[in-house]
C-alpha positions, 0 to 999 in steps of 0.5 A: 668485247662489244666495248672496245669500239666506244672505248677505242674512240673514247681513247682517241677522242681528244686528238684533233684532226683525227673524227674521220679515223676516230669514226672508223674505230668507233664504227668498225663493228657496225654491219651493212644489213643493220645488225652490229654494233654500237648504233646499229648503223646500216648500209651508207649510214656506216662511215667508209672508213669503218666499212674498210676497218671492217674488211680489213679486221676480218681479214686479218682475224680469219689469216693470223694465228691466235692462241686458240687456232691457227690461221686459216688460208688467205683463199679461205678468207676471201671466200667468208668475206666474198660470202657476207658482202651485202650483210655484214660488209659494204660491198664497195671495200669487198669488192677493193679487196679481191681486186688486191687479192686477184692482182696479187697484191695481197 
C-alpha cells in the first residue's frame, strides 16, 4: 500500500509537461506534521498539490462505499478532516474545502 504513491510517479514519469502533477502523486500521502510518507516531508515542504490530493482523497475515501463499509456523510467528513488540519493536512486546502462545502458547492 505505502508503494503506490512511488509507483503512481514512477508510471507517470515519462510524461513531459506533467513534474507538478507527477509531485502531487508522489506526495499525496506525505503529513504536515512530518509523519507520512515516502520522504517524511513537513508543512511548506509538501508540494500544493500534494496538500490538495490529500484532502481531496480523504474526502472521498471517508464519503464512498467500499466493499468493507458504506460511506459515511459528507458532515462526517468534514469534521475528521476539520480535526486534523495542522497535523495530517495543509490547513490552506482544509480551509478551501469548507468554504466549498459551506457554499454548497460540494
Amino acid at each position: 500500500m505505502k508503494t503506490h504513491t512511488t509507483r503512481g510517479a514512477e508510471i507517470l514519469s515519462p510524461l513531459t509537461g506533467f513534474e507538478e502533477v507527477i509531485n502531487g502523486v508522489k506526495y499525496h500521502h506525505e503529513r504536515y506534521d512530518g509523519k507520512g510518507y515516502p520522504d517524511g516531508l513537513k508543512g511548506e515542504g509538501i508540494p500544493m498539490i500534494a496538500a490538495i490530493i490529500a484532502v481531496a482523497d480523504t474526502f472521498d475515501a471517508i464519503t464512498t462505499d467500499r466493499s468493507y463499509r458504506k460511506g459515511l456523510t459528507r458532515e462526517v467528513a468534514m469534521v475528521e478532516i476539520q480535526n486534523f488540519s495542522g497535523k495530517q493536512f495543509n490547513p490552506k486546502p482544509v480551509q478551501a474545502l469548507l468554504q466549498l462545502y459551506n457554499k454548497g458547492e460540494l
